[in-house]
C-alpha positions, -999 to +999 in steps of 0.1 A: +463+052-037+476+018-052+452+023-083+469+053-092+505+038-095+489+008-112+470+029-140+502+051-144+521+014-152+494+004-176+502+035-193+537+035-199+536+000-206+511+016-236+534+042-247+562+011-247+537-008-268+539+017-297+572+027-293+590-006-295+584-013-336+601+023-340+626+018-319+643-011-340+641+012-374+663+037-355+690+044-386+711+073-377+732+084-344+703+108-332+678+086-332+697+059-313+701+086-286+666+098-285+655+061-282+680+053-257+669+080-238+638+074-239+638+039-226+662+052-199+634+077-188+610+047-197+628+024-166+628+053-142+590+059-146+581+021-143+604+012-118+592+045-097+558+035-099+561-002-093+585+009-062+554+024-049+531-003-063+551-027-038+547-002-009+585+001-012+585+038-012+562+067-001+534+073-024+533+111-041+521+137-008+490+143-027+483+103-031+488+098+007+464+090+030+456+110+063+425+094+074+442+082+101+455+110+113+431+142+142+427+170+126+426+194+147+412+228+143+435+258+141 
């Protein structure tokens, strides 16, 4: 499910879209962290979901596709 790593991109790249004018007014040592966090937690969501955008990793196991695959009854 491609379309559902792609939408989740197009999302944080949103979120990023508002966040980056605040992220420059950041005055005190707090701030900086929260910011700095945040874009460290922004990279691992991106890059996760461009990872799987590539096919470089296993989608989520409720994204995969078993069509392929007998079911057989039990």
């Amino acid at each position: 499910m491609r379309q559902y790593a792609f939408l989740r991109l197009l999302l944080a790249a949103f979120f990023l879209y508002f966040a980056w004018p605040l992220i420059s007014q950041a005055s005190s040592q707090l701030e900086m962290i929260f910011w700095g966090a945040w874009l460290v937690f922004f990279v691992l969501v991106f890059g996760a979901n461009f990872a799987t955008l590539l096919k470089m990793s296993e989608p989520p196991v409720m994204e995969q596709d078993y069509d392929n695959y007998r079911q057989t009854g039990v």
